[in-house]
N, C-alpha and C positions, 0 to 999 in steps of 0.2 A: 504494500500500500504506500502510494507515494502523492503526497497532496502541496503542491508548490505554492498555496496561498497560504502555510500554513511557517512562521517565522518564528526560530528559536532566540531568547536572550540567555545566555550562559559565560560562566568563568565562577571568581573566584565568591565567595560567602561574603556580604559586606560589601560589595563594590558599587552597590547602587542600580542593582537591575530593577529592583521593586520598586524604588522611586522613581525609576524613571520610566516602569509600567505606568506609574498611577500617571505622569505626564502627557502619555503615546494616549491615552481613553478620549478627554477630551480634541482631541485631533482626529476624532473619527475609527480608529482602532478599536478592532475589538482584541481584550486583552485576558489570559487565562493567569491565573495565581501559579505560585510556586507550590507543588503538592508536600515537599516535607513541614513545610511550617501549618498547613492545615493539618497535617497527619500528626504534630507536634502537639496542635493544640489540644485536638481531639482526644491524645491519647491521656496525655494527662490531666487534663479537664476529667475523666474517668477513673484516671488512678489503673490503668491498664498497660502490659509490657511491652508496646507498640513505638519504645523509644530505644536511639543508641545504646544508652547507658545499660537498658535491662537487658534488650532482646534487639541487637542489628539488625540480625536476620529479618525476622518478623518486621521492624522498620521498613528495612528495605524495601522486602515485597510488599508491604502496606502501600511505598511513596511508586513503585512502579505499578501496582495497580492504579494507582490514582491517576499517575501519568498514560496510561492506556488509555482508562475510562475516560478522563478529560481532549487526548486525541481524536477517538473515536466519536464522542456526544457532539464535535463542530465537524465531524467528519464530510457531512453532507453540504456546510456554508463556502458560498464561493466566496464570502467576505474574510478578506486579509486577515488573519488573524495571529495575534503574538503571545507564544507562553514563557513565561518565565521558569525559565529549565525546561529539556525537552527528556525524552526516553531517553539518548545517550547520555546523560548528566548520572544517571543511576546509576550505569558501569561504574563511576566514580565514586560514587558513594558504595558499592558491594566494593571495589578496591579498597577503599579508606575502613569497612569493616573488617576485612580478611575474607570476603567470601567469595563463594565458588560463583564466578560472573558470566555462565555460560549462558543464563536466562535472559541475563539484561543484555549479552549482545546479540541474541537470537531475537528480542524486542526490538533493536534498536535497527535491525537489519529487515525489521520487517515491517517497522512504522517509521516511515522517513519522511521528512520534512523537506522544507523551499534547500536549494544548495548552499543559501549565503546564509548563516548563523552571524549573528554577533555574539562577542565575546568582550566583557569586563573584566579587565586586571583587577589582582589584589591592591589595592592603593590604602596605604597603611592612615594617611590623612583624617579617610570618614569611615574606617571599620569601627564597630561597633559592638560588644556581647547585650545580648537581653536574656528574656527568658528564654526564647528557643536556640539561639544562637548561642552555644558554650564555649565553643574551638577558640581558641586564641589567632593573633593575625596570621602566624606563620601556618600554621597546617590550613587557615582559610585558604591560603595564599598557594599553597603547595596543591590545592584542592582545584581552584583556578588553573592552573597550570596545568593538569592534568585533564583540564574538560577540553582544554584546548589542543593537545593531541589524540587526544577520545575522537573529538568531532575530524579531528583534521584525516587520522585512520579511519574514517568509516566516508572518507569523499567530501565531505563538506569545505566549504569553501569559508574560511575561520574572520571574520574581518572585526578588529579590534577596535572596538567603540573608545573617542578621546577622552581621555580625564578631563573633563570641563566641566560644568554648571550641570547638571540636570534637566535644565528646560534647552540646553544645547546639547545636550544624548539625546532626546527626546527628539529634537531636530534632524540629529546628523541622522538617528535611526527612521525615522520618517520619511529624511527625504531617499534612502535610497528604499524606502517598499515604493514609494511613489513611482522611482523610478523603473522599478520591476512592474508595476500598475498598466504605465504607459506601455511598455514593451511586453507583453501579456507574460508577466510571471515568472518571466526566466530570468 
């Protein structure tokens, strides 16, 4: 399954994809949440072992279902659509638990997205830990890194979003789906 209206933001934890989701909405985007911090919320809002700390595994495949189900549910809209982390991001996280990652690139190989992913460096400036975010900068960073040869071995076409303002990620990310808009997609 291969859906080229469908546009990856990915790299490092903290680098500002989800701000600058919430920017890309108003511009017309329609934009998909990142599934570990829903699966985050969810699990310990419950008091259930659906997080790193207790249970990876079960994380894991909790946040790649998520990310299926949410590929799959806009599966049918021809409208442009942006998720924050895509199926290949999860090989990165089964890496960074120690698990067997045969599933997530059997996923990733089988739901594929527009060619050009953007990707956000670790930029140590506005990381940040909260409640869902634990990792410190360096393994965010290291995590970054790592999504970024993920997507680059699986064909994708990696383009490195500027460390600038927010409301100009938002931009620089905008104009080039525009640009794939006008030239139908590719």
């Amino acid at each position: 399954m291969h859906c080229e209206n469908y546009f990856v933001l990915t790299g490092a934890m903290g680098s500002g994809k989800s701000a600058t989701i919430e920017q890309l909405i108003p511009m017309g985007l329609k934009c998909v949440p990142e599934p570990a911090r829903q699966i985050l919320q969810e699990q310990r809002s419950i008091s259930a072992g659906g997080v790193p700390e207790i249970d990876p595994d079960l994380f894991a495949q909790l946040m790649l279902s998520r990310a299926t189900s949410f590929y799959l549910e806009h599966v049918t809209a021809e409208a442009f659509t942006v998720f924050d982390r895509g199926i290949p991001d999860m090989i990165a996280y089964a890496e960074l638990f120690g698990l067997d990652t045969r599933i997530y690139y059997n996923s990733a190989d089988h739901y594929r997205y527009n060619h050009c992913v953007f990707w956000f460096k670790g930029w140590k400036d506005i990381y940040r830990n909260d409640e869902e975010r634990k990792m410190n900068f360096q393994q965010a960073y290291e995590y970054g890194e790592r999504t970024h040869e993920i997507y680059r071995e699986l064909g994708y076409e990696v383009i490195q979003v500027p460390m600038l303002s927010i409301e100009k990620r938002a931009e620089f990310i905008y104009s080039k789906i525009q640009h794939k808009r006008q030239h139908g997609g590719t």
